[in-house]
Backbone as a chain_set.jsonl record, in Angstrom:
{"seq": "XXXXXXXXXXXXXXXXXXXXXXXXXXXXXXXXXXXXXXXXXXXXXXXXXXXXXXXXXXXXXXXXXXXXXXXXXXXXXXXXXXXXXXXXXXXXXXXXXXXXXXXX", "coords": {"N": [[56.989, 136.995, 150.608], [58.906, 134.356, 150.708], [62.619, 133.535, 150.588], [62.814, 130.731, 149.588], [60.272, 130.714, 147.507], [61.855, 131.738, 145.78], [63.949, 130.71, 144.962], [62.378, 128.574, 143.692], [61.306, 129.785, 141.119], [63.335, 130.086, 139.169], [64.765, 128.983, 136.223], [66.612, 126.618, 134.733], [67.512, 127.331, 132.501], [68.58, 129.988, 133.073], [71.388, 129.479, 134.074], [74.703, 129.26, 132.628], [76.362, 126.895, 130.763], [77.448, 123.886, 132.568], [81.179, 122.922, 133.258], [82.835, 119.999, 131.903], [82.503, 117.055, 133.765], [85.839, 116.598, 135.533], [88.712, 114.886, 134.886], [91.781, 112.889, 135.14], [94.779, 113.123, 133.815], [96.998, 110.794, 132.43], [100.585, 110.83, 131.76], [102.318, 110.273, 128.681], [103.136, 109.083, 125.478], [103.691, 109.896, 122.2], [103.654, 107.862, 119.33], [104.379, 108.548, 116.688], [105.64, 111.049, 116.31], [107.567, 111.437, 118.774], [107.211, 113.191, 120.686], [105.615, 114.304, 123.787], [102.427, 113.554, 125.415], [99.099, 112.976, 126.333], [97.115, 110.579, 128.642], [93.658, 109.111, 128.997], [93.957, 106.878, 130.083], [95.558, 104.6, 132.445], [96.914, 102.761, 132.037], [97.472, 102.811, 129.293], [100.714, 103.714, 127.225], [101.189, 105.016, 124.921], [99.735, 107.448, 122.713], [98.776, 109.328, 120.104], [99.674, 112.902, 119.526], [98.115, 116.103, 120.017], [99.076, 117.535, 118.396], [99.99, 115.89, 115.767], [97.735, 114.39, 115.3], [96.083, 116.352, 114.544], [97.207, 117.746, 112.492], [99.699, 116.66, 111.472], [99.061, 113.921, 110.464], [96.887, 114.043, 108.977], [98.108, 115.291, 106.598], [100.039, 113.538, 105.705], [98.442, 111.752, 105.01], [96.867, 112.599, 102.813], [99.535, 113.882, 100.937], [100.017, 110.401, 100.462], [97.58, 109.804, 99.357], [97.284, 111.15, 97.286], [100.059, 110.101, 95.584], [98.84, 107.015, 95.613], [96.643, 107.876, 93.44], [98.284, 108.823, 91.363], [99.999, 106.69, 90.27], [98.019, 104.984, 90.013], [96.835, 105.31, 88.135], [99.197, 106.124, 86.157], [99.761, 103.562, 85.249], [96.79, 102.772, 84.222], [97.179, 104.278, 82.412], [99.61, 103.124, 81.112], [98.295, 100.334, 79.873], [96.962, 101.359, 78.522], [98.453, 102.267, 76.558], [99.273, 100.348, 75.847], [97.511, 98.324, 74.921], [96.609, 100.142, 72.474], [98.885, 100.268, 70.927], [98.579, 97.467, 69.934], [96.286, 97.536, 69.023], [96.569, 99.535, 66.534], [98.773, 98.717, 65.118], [97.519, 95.882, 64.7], [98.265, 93.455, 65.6], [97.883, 90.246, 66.674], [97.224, 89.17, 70.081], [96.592, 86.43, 71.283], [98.423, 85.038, 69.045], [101.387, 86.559, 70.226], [101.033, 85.803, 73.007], [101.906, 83.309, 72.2], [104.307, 82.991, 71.049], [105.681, 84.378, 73.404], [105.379, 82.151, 75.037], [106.562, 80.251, 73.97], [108.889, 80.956, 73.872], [109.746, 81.07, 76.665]], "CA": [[57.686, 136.08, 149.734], [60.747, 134.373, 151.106], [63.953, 133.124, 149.709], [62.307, 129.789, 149.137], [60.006, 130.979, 146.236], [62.435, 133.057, 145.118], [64.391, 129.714, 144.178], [61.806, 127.689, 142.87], [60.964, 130.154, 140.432], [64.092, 130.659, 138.61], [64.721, 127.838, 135.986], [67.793, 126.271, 134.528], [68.021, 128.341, 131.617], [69.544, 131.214, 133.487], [72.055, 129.391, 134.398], [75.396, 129.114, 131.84], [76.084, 124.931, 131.079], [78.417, 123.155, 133.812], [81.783, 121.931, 132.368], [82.539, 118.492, 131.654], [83.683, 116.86, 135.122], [87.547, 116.642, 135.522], [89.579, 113.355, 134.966], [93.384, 112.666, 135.938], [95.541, 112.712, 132.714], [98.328, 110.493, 132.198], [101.942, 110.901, 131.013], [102.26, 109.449, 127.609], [104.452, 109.717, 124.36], [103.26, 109.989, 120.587], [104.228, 107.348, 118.648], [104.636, 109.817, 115.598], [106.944, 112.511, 116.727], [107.934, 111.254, 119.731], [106.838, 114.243, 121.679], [104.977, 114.417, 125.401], [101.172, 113.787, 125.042], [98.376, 112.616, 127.615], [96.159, 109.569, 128.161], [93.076, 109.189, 130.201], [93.703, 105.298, 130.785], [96.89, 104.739, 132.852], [97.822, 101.925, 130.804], [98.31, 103.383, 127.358], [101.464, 105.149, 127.52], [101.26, 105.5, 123.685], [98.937, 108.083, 122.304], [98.988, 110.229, 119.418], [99.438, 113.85, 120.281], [97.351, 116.74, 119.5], [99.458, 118.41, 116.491], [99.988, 114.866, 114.941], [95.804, 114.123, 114.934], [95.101, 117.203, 113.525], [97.764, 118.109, 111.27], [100.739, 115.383, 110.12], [98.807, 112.304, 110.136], [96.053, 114.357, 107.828], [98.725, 116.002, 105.78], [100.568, 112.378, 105.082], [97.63, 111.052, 103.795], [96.806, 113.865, 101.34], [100.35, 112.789, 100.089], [99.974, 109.144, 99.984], [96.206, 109.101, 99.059], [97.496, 111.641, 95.561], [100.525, 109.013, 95.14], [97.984, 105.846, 94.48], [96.085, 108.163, 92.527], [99.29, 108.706, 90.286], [100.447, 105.081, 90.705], [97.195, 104.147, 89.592], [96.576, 106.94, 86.403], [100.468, 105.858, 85.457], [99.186, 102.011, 85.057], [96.0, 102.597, 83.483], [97.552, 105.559, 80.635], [100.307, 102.215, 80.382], [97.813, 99.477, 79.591], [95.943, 102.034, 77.557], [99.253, 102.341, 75.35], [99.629, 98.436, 75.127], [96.189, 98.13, 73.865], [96.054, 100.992, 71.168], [99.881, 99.809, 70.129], [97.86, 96.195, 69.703], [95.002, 97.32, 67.777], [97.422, 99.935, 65.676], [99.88, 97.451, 64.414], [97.199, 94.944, 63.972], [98.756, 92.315, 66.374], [96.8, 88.969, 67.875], [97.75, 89.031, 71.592], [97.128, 85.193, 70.881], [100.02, 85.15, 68.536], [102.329, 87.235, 70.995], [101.084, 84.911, 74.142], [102.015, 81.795, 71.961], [105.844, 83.429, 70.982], [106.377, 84.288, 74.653], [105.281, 81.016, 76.164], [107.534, 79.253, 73.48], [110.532, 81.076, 74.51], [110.208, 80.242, 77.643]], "C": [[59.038, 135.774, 150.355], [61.603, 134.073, 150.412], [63.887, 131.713, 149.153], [61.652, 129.573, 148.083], [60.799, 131.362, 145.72], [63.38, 131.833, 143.936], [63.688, 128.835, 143.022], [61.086, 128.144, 141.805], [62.099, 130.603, 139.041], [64.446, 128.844, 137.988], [66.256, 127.927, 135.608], [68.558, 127.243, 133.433], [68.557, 130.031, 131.906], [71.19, 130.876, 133.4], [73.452, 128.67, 132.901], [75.785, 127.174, 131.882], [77.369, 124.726, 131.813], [79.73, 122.538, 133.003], [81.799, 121.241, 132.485], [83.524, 118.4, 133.09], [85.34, 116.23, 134.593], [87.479, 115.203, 135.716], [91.09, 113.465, 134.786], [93.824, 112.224, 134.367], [96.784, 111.979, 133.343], [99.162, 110.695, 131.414], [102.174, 109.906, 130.382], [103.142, 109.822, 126.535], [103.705, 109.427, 122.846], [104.391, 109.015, 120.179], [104.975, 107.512, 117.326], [105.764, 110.303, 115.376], [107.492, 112.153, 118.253], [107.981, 112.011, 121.157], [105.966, 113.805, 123.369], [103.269, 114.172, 124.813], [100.304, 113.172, 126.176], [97.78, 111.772, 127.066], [95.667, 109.773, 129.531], [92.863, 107.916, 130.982], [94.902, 105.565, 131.424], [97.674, 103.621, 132.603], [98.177, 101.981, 129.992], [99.146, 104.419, 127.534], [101.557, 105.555, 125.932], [100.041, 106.066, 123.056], [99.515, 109.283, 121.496], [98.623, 111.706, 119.872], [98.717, 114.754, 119.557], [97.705, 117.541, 117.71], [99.656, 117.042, 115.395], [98.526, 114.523, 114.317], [95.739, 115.04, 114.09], [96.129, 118.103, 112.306], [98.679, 117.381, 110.604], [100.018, 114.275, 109.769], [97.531, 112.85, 108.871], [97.007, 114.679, 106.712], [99.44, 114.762, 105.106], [99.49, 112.001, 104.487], [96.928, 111.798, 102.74], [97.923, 113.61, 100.348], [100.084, 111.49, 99.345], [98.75, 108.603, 99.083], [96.945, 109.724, 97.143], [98.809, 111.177, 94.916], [99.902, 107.962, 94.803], [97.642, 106.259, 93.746], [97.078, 108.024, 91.597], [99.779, 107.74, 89.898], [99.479, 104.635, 89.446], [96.598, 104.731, 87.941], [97.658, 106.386, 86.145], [100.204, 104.203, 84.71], [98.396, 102.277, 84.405], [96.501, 103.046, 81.904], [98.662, 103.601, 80.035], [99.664, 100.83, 79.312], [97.001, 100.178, 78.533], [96.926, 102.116, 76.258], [99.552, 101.252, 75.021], [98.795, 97.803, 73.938], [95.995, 98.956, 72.348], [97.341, 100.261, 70.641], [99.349, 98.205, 69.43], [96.693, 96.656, 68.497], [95.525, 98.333, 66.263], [98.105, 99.398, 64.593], [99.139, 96.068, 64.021], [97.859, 93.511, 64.63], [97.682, 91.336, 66.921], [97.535, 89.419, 68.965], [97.591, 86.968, 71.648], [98.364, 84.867, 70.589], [101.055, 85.544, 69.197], [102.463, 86.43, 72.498], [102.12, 83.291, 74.009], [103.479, 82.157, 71.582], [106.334, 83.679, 72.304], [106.269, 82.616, 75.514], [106.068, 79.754, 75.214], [108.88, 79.992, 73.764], [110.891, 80.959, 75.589], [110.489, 79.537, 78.209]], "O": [[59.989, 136.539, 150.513], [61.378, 134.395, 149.245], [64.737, 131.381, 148.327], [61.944, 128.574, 147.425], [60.409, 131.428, 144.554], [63.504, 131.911, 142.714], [64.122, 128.493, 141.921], [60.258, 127.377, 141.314], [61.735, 131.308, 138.1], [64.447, 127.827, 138.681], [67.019, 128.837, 135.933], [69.69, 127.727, 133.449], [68.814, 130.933, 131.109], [72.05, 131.601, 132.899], [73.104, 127.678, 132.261], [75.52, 126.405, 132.805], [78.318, 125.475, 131.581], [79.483, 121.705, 132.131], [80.909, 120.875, 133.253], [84.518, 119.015, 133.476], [85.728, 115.636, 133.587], [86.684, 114.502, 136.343], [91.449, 114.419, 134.096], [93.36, 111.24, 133.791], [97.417, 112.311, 134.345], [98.81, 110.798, 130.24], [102.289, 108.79, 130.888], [103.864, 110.813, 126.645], [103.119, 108.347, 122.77], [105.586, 109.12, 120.455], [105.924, 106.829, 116.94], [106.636, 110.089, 114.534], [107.903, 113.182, 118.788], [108.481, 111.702, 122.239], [106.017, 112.631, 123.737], [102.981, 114.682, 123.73], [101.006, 112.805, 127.119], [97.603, 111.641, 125.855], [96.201, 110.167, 130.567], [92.137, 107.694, 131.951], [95.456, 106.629, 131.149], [98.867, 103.503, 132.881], [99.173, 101.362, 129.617], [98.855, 105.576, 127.838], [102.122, 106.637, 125.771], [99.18, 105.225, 122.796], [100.394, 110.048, 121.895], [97.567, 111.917, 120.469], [98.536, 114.428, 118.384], [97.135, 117.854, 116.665], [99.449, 117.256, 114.201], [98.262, 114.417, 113.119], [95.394, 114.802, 112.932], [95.729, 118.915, 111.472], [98.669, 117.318, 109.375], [100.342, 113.65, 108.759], [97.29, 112.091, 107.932], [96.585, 114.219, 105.651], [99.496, 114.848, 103.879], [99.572, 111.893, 103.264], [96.453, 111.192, 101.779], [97.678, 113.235, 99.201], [99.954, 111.352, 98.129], [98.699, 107.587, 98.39], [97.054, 109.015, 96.143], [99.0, 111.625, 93.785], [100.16, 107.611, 93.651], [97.887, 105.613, 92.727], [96.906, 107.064, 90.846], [100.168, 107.926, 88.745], [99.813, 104.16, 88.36], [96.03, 104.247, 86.962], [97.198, 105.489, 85.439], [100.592, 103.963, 83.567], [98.9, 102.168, 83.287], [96.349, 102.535, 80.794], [98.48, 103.037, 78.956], [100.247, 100.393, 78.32], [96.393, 99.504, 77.701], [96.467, 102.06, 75.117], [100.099, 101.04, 73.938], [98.993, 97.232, 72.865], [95.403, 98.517, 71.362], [97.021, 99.467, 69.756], [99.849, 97.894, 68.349], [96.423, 96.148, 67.408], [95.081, 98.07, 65.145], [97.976, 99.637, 63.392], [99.682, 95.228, 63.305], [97.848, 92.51, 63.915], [96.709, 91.731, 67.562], [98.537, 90.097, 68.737], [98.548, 86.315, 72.064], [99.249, 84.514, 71.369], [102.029, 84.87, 68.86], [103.526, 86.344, 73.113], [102.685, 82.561, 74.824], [104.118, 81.186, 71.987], [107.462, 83.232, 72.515], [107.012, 82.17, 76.388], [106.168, 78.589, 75.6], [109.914, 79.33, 73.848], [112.075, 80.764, 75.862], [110.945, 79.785, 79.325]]}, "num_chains": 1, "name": "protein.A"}
């Protein structure tokens, strides 16, 4: 048996997987935080950097997304107290359209 079988008997699955081939980073800047960050084009010098992706730009919109919510819950509860004060008191909204659009 020479060293020739010896190869063609041994399959791929021995072997651990190959990393991903290498590519040339460029020097770039986060638009964010203004920090250092890389790009793999060498035209975009603006790229968001790794702690911005995965933790401020998620963490702002956890903010902003549970501000509309409140925004939008503060508006509805308001229109909800326009309406019950309307059907409470027994008011037309007719009648109240036709007093505002004569005082104006």
């Amino acid at each position: 048996m020479s060293i020739y079988d010896y190869q063609e008997n041994i399959s791929d699955e021995y072997f651990p997987p190959r990393p991903p081939p290498l590519r040339r980073t460029h020097k770039a800047y986060c638009p964010h935080c203004g920090g250092i960050s890389e790009s793999y084009d060498p035209r975009e010098r603006s790229v968001p950097c790794y702690y911005c992706v995965q933790i401020n730009i998620p963490m702002i919109q956890r903010n902003v997304r549970g501000f509309i919510v409140r925004n939008k819950l503060k508006k509805l509860k308001r229109k909800e107290a326009i309406y019950e004060w309307f059907f409470t008191k027994n008011v037309s909204g007719v009648d109240l359209s036709n007093k505002i659009c004569s005082f104006l």
